[in-house]
Every structure is written in structure tokens, then in C-alpha cells.
C-alpha positions as CSV (number, residue, x, y, z in Angstrom):
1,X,0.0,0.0,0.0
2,X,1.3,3.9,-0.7
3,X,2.5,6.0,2.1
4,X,0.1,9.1,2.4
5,X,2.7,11.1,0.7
6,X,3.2,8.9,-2.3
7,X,-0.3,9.1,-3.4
8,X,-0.4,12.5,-3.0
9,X,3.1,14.0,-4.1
10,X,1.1,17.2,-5.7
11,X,0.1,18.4,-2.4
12,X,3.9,18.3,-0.9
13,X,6.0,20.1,-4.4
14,X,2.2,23.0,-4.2
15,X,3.5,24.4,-0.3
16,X,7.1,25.1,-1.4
17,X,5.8,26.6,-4.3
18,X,2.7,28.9,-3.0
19,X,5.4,29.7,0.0
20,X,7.8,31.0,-2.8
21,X,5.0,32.9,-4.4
22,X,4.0,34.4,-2.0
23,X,7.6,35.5,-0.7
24,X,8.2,37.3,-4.0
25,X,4.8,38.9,-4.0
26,X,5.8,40.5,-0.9
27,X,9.7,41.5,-1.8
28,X,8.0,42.9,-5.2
29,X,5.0,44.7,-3.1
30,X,8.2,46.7,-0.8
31,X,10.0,47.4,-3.8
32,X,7.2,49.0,-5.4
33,X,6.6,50.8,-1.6
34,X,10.0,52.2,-1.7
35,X,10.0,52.9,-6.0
36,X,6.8,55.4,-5.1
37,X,8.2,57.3,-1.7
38,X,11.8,58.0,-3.7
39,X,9.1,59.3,-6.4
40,X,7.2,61.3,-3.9
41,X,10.1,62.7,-2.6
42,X,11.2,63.7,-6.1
43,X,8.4,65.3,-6.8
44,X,8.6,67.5,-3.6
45,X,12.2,68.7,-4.6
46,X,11.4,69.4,-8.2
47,X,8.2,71.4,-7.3
């Protein structure tokens, strides 16, 4: 008989992957944070 985790592999590679997504949604989200504050702060010198 299969082990739990044999019948099921999908379920084990999908919560490193989601995990990983989710990580670079975040880096990307402060990244984007910091990208509009360095514009904001532009806009106040120029202006």
C-alpha cells in the first residue's frame, strides 16, 4: 500500500511553491513601496 505522501506528491511540491510565491509577491509589493516614496520625494524637490 502507498504511504500518504506517495499518493499525494502534488500536495507536498504545491507548499514550497505557493510559500515562494508568496515571498516574491511580498519583496515585489516593498520594492514597489519604496520605488513610489523615492518618487514622492522627487516630486517635492522638483516642485
Amino acid at each position: 500500500m502507498n504511504s500518504p505522501n506517495q499518493a499525494y506528491p502534488e500536495k507536498e511540491a504545491s507548499a514550497p511553491i505557493a510559500s515562494r510565491s508568496e515571498e516574491a509577491l511580498r519583496v515585489i509589493e516593498e520594492y514597489a513601496k519604496g520605488l513610489q516614496e523615492i518618487i514622492k520625494k522627487l516630486r517635492r524637490y522638483l516642485n
